[in-house]
TINU-44092 format. One record per residue: chain; x, y, z of N, C-alpha, C in turn. Coordinates in nm, 3 decimals, always signed. Layout:
% TINU-44092
 chaine     n_x     n_y     n_z    ca_x    ca_y    ca_z     c_x     c_y     c_z
      A       X       Y       Z       X       Y       Z       X       Y       Z
...
***
This chain:
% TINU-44092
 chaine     n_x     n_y     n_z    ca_x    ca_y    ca_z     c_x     c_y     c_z
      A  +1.292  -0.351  +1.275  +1.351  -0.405  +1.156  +1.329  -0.556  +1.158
      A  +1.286  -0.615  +1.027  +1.260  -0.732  +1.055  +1.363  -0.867  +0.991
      A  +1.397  -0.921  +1.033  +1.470  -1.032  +0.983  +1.453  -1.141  +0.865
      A  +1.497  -1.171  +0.806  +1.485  -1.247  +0.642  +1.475  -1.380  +0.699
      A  +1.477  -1.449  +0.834  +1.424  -1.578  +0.881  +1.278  -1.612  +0.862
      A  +1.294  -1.730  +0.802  +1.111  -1.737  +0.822  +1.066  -1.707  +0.660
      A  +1.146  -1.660  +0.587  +1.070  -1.632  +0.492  +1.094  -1.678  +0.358
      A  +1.150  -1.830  +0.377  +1.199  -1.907  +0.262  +1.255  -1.912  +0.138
      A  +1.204  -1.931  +0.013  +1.248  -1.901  -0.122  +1.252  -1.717  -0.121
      A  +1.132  -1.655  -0.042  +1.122  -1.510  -0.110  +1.259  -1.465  -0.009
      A  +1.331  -1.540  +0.087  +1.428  -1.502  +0.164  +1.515  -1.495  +0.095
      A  +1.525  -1.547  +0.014  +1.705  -1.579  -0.083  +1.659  -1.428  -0.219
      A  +1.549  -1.400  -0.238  +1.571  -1.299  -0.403  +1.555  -1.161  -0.269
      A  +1.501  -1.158  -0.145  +1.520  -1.008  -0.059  +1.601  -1.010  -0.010
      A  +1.661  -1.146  +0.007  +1.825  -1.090  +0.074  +1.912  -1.041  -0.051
      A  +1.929  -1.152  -0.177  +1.974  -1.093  -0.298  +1.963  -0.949  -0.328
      A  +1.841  -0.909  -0.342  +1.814  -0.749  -0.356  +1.911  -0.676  -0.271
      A  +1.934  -0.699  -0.157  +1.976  -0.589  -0.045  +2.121  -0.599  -0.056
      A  +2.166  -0.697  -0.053  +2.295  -0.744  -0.062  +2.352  -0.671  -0.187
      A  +2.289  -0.681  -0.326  +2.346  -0.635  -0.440  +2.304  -0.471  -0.441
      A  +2.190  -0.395  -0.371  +2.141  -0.239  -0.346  +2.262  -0.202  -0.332
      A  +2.307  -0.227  -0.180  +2.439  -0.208  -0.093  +2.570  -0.227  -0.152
      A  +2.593  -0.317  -0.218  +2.723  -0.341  -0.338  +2.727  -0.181  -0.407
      A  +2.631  -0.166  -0.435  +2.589  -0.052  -0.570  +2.634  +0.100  -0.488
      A  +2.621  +0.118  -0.356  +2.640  +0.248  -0.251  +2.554  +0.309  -0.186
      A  +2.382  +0.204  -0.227  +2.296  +0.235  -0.127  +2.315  +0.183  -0.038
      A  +2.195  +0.217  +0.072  +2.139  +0.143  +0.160  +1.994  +0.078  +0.160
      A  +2.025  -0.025  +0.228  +1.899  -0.114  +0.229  +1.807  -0.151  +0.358
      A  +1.719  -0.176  +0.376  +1.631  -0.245  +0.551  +1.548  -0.302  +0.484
      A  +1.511  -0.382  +0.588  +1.368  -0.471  +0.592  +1.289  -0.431  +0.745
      A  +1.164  -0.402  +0.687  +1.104  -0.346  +0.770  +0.936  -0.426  +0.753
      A  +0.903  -0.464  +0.882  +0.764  -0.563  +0.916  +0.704  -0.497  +0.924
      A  +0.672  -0.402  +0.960  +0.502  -0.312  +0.938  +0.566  -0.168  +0.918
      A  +0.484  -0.099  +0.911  +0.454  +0.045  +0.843  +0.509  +0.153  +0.975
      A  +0.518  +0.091  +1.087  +0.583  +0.162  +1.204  +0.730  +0.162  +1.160
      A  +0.785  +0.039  +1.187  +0.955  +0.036  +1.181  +1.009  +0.066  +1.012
      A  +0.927  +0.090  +0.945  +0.945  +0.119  +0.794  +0.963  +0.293  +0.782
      A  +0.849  +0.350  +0.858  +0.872  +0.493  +0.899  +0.972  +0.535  +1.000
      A  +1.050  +0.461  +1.132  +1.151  +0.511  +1.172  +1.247  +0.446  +1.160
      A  +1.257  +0.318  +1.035  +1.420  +0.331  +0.950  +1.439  +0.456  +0.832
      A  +1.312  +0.496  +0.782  +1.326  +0.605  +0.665  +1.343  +0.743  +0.746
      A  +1.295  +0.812  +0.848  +1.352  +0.899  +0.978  +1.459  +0.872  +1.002
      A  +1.492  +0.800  +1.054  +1.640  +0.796  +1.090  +1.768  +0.810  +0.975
      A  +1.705  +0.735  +0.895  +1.799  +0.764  +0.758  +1.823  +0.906  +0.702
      A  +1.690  +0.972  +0.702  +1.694  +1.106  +0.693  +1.773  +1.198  +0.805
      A  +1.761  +1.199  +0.900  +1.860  +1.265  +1.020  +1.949  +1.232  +0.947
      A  +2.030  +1.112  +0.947  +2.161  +1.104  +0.979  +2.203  +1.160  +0.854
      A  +2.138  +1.186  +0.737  +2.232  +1.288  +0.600  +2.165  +1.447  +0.578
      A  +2.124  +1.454  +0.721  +2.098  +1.590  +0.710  +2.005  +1.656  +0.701
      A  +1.889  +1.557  +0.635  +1.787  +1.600  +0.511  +1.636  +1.760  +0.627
      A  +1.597  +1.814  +0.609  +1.527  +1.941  +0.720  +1.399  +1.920  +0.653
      A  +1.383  +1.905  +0.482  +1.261  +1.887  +0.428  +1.249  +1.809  +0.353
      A  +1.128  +1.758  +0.310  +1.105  +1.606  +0.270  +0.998  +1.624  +0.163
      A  +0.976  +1.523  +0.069  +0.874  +1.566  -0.023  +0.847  +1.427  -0.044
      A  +0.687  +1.386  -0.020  +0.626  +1.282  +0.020  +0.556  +1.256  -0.117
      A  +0.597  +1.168  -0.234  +0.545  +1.114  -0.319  +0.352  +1.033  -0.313
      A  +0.412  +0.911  -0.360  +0.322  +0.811  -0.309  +0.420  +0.645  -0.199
      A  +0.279  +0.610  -0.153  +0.316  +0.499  -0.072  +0.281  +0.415  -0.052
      A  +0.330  +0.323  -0.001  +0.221  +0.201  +0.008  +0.115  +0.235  +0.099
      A  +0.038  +0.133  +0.141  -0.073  +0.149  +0.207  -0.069  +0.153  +0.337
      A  -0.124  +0.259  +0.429  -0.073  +0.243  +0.557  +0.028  +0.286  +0.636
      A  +0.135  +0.342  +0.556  +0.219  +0.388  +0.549  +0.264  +0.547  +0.621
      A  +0.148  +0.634  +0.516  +0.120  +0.731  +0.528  +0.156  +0.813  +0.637
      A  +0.040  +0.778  +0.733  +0.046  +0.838  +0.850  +0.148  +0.826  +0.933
      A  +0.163  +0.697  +0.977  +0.316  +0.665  +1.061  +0.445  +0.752  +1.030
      A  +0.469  +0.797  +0.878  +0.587  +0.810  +0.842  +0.591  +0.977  +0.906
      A  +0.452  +1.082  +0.819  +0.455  +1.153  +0.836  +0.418  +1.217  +0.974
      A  +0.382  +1.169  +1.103  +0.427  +1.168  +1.235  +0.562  +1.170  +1.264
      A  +0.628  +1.056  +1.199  +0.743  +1.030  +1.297  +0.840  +1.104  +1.252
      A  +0.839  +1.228  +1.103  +0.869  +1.250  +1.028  +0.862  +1.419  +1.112
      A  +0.754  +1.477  +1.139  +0.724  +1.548  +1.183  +0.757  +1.575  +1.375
      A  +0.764  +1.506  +1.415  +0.799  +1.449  +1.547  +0.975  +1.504  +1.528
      A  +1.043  +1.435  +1.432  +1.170  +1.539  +1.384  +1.235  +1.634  +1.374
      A  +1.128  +1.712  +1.375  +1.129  +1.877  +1.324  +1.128  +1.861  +1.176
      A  +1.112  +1.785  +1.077  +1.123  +1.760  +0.963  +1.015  +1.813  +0.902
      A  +1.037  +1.937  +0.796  +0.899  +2.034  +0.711  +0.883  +1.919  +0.596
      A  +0.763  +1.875  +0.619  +0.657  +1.773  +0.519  +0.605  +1.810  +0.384
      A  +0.623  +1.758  +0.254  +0.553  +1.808  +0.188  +0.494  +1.754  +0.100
      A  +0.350  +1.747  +0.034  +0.308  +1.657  -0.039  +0.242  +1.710  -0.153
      A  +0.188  +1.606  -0.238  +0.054  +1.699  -0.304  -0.040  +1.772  -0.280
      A  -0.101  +1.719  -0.170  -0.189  +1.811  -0.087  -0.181  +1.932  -0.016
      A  -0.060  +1.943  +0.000  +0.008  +2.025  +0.077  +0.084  +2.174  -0.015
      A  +0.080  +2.121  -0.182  +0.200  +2.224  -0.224  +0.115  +2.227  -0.360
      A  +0.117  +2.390  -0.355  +0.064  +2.446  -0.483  +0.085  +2.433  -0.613
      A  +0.238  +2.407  -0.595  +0.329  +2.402  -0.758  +0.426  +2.263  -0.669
      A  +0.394  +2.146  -0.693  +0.476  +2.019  -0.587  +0.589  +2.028  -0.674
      A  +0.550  +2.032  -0.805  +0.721  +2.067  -0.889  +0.871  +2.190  -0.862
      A  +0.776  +2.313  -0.833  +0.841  +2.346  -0.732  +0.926  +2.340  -0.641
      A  +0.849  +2.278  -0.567  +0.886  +2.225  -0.416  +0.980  +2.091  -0.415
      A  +0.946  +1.999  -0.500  +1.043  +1.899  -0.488  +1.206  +1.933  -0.525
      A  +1.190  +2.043  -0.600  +1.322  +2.101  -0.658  +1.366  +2.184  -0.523
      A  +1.327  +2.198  -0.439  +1.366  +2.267  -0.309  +1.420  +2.178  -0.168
      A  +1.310  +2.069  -0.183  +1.359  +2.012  -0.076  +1.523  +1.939  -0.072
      A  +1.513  +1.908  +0.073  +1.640  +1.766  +0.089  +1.665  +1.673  +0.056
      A  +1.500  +1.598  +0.064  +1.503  +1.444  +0.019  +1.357  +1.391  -0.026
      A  +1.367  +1.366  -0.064  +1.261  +1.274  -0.170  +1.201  +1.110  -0.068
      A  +1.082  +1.116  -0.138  +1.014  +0.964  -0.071  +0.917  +0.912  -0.139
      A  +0.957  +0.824  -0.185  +0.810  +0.765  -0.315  +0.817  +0.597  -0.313
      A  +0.721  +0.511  -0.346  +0.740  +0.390  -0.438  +0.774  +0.318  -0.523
      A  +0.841  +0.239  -0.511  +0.910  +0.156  -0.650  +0.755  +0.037  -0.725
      A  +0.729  +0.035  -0.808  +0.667  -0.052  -0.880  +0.753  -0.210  -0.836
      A  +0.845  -0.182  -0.883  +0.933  -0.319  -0.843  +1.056  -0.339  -0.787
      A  +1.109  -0.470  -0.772  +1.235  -0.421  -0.731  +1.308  -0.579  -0.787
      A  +1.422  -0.573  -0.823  +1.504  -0.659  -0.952  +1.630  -0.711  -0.830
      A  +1.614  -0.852  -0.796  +1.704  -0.903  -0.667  +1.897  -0.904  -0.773
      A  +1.881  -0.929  -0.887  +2.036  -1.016  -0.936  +2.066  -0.850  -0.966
      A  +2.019  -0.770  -1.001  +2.082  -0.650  -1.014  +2.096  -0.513  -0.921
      A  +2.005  -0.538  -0.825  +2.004  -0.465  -0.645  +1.947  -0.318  -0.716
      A  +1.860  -0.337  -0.812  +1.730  -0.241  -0.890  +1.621  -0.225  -0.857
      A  +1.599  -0.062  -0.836  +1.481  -0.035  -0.808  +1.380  -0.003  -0.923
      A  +1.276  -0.048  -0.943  +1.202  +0.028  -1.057  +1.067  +0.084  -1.079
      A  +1.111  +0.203  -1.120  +1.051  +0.351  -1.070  +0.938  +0.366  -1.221
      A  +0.818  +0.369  -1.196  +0.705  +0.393  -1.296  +0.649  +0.552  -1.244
      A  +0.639  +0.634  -1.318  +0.597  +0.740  -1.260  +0.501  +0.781  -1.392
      A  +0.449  +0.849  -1.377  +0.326  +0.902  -1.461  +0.327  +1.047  -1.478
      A  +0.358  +1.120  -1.367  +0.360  +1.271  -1.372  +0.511  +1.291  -1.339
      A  +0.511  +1.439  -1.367  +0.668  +1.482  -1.336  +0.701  +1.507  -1.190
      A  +0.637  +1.493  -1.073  +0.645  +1.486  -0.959  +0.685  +1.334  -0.913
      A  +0.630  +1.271  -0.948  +0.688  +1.123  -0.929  +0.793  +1.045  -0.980
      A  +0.813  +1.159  -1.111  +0.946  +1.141  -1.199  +1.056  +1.178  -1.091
      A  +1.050  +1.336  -1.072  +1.148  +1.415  -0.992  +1.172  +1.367  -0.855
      A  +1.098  +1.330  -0.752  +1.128  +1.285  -0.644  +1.204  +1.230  -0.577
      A  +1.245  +1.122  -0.728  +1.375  +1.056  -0.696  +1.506  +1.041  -0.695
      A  +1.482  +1.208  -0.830  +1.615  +1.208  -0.876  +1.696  +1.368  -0.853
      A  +1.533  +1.462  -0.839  +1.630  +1.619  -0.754  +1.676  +1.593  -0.672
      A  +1.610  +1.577  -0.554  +1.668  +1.573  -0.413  +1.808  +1.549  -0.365
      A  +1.876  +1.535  -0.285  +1.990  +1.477  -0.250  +1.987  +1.383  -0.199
      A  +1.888  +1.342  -0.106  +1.899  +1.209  -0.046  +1.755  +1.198  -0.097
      A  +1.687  +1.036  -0.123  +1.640  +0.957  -0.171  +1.598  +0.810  -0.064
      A  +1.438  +0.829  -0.030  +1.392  +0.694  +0.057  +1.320  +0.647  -0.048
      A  +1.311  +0.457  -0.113  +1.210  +0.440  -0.176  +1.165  +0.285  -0.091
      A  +1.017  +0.311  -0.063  +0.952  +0.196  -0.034  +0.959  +0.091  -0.142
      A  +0.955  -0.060  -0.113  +0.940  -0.173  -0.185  +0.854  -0.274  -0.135
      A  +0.749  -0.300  -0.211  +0.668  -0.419  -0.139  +0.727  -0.529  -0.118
      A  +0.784  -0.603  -0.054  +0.801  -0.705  -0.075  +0.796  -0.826  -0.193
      A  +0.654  -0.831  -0.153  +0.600  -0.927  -0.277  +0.634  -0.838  -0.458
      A  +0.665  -0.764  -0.477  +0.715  -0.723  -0.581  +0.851  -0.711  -0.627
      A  +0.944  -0.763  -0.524  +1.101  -0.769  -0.572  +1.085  -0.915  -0.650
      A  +1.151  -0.914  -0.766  +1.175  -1.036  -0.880  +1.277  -1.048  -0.871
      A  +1.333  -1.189  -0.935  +1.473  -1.224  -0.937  +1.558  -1.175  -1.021
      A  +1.476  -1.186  -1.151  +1.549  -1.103  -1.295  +1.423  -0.960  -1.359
      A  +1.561  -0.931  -1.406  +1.495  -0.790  -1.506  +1.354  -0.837  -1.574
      A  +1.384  -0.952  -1.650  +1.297  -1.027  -1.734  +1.134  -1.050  -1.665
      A  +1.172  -1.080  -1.528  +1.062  -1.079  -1.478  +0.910  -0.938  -1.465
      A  +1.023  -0.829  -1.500  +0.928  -0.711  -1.470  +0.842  -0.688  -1.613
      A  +0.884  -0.782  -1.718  +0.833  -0.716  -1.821  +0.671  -0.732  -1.848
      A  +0.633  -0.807  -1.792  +0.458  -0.757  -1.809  +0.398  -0.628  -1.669
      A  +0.488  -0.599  -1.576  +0.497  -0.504  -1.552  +0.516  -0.353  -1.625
      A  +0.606  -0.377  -1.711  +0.636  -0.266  -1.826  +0.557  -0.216  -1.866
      A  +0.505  -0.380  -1.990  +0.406  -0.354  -2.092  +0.264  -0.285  -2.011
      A  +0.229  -0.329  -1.931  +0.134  -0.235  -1.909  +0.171  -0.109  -1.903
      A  +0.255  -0.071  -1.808  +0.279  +0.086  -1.791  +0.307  +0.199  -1.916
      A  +0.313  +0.118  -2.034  +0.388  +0.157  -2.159  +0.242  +0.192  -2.235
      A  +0.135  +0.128  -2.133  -0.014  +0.120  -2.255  -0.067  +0.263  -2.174
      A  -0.016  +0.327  -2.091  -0.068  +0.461  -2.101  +0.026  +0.577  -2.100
      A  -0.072  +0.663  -2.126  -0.009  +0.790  -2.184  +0.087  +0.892  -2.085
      A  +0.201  +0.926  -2.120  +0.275  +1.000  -2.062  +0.389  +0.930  -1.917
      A  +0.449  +0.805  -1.959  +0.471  +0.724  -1.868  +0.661  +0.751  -1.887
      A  +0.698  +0.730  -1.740  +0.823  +0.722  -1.735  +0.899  +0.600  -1.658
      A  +0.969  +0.564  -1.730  +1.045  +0.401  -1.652  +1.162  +0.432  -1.626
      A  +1.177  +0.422  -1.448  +1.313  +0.478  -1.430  +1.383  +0.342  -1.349
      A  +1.539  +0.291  -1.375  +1.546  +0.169  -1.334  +1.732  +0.245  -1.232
      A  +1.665  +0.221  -1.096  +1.737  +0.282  -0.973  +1.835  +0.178  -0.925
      A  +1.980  +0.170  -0.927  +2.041  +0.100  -0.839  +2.159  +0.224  -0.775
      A  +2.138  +0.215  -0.671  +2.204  +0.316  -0.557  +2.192  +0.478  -0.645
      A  +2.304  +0.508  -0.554  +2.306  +0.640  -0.561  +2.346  +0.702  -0.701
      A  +2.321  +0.809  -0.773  +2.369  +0.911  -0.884  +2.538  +0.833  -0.872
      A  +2.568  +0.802  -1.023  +2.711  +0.790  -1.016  +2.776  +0.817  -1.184
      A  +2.895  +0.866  -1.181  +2.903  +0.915  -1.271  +3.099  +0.895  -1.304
      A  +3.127  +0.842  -1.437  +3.276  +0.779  -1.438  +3.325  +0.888  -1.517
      A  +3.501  +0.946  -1.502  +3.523  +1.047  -1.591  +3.590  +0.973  -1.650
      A  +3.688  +1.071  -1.721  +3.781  +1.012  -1.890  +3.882  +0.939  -1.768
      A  +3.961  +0.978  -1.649  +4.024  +0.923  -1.576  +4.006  +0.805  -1.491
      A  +3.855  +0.755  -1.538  +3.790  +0.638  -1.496  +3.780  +0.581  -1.330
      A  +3.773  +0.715  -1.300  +3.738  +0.740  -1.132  +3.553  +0.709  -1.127
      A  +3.509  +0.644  -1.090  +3.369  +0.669  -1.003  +3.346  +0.762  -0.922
      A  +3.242  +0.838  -0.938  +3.200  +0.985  -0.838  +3.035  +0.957  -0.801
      A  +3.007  +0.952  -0.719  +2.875  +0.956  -0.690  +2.809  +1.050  -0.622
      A  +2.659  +1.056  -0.670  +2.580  +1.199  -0.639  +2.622  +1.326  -0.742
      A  +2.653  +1.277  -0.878  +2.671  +1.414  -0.946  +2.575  +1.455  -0.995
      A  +2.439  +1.369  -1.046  +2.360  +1.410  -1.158  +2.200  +1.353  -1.055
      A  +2.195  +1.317  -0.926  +2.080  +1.269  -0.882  +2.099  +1.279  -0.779
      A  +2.054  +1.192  -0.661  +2.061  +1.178  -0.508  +2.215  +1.119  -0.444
      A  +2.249  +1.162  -0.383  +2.358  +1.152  -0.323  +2.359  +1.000  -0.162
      A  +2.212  +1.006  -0.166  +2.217  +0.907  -0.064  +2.069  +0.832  -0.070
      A  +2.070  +0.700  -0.104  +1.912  +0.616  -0.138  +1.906  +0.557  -0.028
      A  +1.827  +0.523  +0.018  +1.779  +0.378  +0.078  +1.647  +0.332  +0.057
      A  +1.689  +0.197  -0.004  +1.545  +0.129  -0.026  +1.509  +0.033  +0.104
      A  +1.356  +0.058  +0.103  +1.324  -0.015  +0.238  +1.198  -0.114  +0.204
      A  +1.237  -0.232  +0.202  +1.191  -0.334  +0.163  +1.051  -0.374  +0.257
      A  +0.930  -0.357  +0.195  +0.817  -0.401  +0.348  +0.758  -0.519  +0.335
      A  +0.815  -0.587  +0.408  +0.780  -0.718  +0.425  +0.614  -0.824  +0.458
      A  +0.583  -0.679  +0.463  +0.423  -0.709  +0.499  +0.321  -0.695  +0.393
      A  +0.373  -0.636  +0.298  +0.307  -0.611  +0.196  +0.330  -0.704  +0.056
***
């Protein structure tokens, strides 16, 4: 896990991010390479249970490490490559694992561009929920993502999903409940190398 020393102005909007994720009822890490990024997202998975996993997309490099250390677990893997009907399957598994396009520091937001309904679902069947974040792509404000948007908006069949913690949901008695309508447990893992 890597430490927010050393890393100046972009230190103050990734600590912001994590600080406000965590407010919200996720969890958050910072992780320096693609090793300790794959056994904070393992470990996160143990500890809520999760037996099967459904492997979106990732950053670069990523890949392999995760799904070793993932597998090394006893943890059943599953991907595109791997699954006939992935729509299916994501509706089966434990937990979900994909990429954020961006990530929004003043509001502790993840934001989720997906294109197909597998990249849609990933994040939001499952019960528990890992999403990678590049680094260099967490912004300070919402405002900032919007030429991010506009592109994603110029092709066909696009979905913009904007993630802060876990599924939560208020009744007429104005109680907060979380995990009713999505994942019951997120963690975004911030990679600092990227």
């Amino acid at each position: 896990m890597a430490s927010l020393a050393g890393f100046g102005k972009l230190h103050d909007v990734l600590g912001l991010f994590m600080e406000r994720f965590r407010i919200l009822g996720g969890y958050a890490a910072l992780a320096e390479n693609p090793e300790s990024a794959a056994t904070v997202a393992a470990d996160f998975l143990r500890q809520h249970g999760s037996r099967t996993v459904f492997i979106s997309k990732l950053p670069t490099g990523l890949t392999q490490p995760l799904e070793k250390k993932l597998k090394e677990m006893g943890l059943q893997v599953y991907s595109y490559d791997s699954s006939e009907d992935p729509v299916h399957v994501v509706k089966m598994v434990d937990a979900g694992i994909s990429t954020a396009a961006a990530a929004v520091a003043e509001t502790g937001t993840l934001v989720e561009v997906a294109f197909d309904d597998v990249e849609r679902l990933v994040s939001s069947l499952p019960k528990t929920y890992v999403c990678f974040v590049n680094g260099s792509t967490v912004v300070k404000s919402v405002y900032m993502t919007s030429g991010l948007l506009r592109s994603a908006m110029e092709r066909d069949r696009v979905s913009v999903t904007f993630i802060s913690g876990p599924s939560r949901s208020g009744d007429i008695e104005q109680r907060l409940v979380l995990g009713i309508h999505g994942p019951h447990h997120v963690l975004s893992v911030v990679c600092s190398w990227l």
